[in-house]
C-alpha positions, -999 to +999 in steps of 0.1 A: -159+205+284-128+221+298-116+253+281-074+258+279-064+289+283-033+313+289-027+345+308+002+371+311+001+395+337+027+426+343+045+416+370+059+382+352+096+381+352+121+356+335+142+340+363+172+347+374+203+318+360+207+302+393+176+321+408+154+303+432+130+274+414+097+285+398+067+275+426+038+261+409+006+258+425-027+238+411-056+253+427-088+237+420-119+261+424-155+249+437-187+261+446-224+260+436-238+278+403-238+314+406-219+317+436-189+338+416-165+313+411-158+324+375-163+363+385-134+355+413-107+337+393-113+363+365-111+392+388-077+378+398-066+367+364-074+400+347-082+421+381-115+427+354-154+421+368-176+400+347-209+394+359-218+364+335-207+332+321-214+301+302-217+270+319-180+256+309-154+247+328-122+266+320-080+258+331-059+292+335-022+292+337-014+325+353+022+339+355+034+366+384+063+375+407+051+370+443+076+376+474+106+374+453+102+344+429+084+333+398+056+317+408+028+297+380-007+296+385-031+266+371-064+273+383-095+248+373-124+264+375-153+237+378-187+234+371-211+221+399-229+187+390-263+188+395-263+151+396-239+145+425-239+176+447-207+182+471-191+154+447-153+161+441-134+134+416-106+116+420-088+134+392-097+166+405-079+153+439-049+141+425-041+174+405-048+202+427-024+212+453-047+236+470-085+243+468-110+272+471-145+269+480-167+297+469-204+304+478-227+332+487-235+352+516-276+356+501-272+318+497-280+291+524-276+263+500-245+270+485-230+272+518-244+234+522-228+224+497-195+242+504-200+223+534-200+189+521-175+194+494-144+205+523-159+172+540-155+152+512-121+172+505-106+163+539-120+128+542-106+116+509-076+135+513-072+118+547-080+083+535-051+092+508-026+099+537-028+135+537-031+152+569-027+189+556-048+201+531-047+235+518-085+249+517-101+287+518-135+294+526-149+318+507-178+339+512-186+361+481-208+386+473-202+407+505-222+440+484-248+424+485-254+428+529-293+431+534-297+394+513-271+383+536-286+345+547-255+331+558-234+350+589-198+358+586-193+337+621-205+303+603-185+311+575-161+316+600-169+282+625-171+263+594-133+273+584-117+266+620-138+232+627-116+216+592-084+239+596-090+258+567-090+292+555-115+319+555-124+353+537-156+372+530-151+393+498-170+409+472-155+401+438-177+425+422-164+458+441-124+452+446-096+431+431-076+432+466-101+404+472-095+384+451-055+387+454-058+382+490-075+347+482-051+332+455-018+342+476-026+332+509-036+298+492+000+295+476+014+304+508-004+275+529-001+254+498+043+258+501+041+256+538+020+218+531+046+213+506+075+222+533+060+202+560+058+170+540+097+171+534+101+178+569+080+146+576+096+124+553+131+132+559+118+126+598+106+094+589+137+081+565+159+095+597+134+070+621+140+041+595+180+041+593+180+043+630+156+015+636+178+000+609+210+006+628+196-005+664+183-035+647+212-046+631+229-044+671+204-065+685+207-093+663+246-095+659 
């Protein structure tokens, strides 16, 4: 079951009339149980700590003003299958526009599975044309230092070896965290965004000319 809901936030503003266009970002947010996936997109929804939730998935649409323009928020937070671990759908694919991988520092396994889910996130993505794919790495429950199983530097390895982001937080302790996460994502998520117009304008430009130079040869 997925769970609709709606949050405000302080810093919302109404645009401007002839203001820069509202940037919307679909961030997709996965991870095995009890990793803090919930406790981090709550933290950053309400920069509240809850330490405990049901097993439902839930969609946030989240409102702010970040570097100047309005900027919307959906975020999905998922539930892991048991049934197919490191499984990501192809409707999960298609909507997000960035994704964030949670697991725990006291938690081999989860780092596992973070593992194959980026993977299977760049492999599909990849097979679907799409060369740059906004990811972070997270590594949560940084308070939690003497259960630590899982070293910053794999955390670390793991993010350079698929191009992807990483941060070691604790969503328990700070909020910063948590912020940090979500707008670095939106800002490789517009830099993807920018770099595909770049490429398909480079590629129409390729087309007319191979058009043109065609066209010569043949009259």
């Amino acid at each position: 079951m997925v769970v609709q809901l709606s949050t405000g936030s302080h810093q919302t503003s109404k645009m401007s009339e002839g203001g820069p266009p509202k940037v919307e970002a679909n961030i997709l947010v996965l991870g095995a149980e009890k990793v803090g996936k919930s406790a981090l997109t709550v933290r950053f929804l309400t920069r509240r700590f809850i330490g405990e939730y049901g097993n439902i998935e839930s969609v946030y649409t989240h409102s702010v003003t970040a570097g100047g323009r309005d900027v919307c928020f959906s975020i999905w937070d998922t539930v892991c299958s048991q049934v197919r671990e490191g499984w990501v759908s192809e409707k999960q694919l298609r909507w997000a526009n960035g994704f964030i991988l949670v697991y725990s520092i006291c938690d081999r396994a989860s780092f596992n599975l973070a593992r194959q889910q980026l993977q299977c996130i760049r492999q599909l993505k990849k097979r679907g044309g799409s060369e740059k794919v906004p990811v972070i790495l997270v590594g949560n429950k940084r308070d939690l230092q003497h259960r630590r199983t899982v070293s910053s530097e794999e955390g670390r390895l793991l993010a350079l070896s698929t191009d992807s982001g990483f941060f070691e937080i604790s969503a328990a302790e700070t909020y910063h965290g948590a912020l940090v996460v979500f707008h670095e994502l939106l800002d490789m998520v517009r830099d993807s965004r920018s770099s595909g117009k770049k490429a398909v304008g480079i590629r129409g430009i390729v087309r007319s000319m191979s058009a043109v130079f065609g066209r010569r040869r043949t009259e």
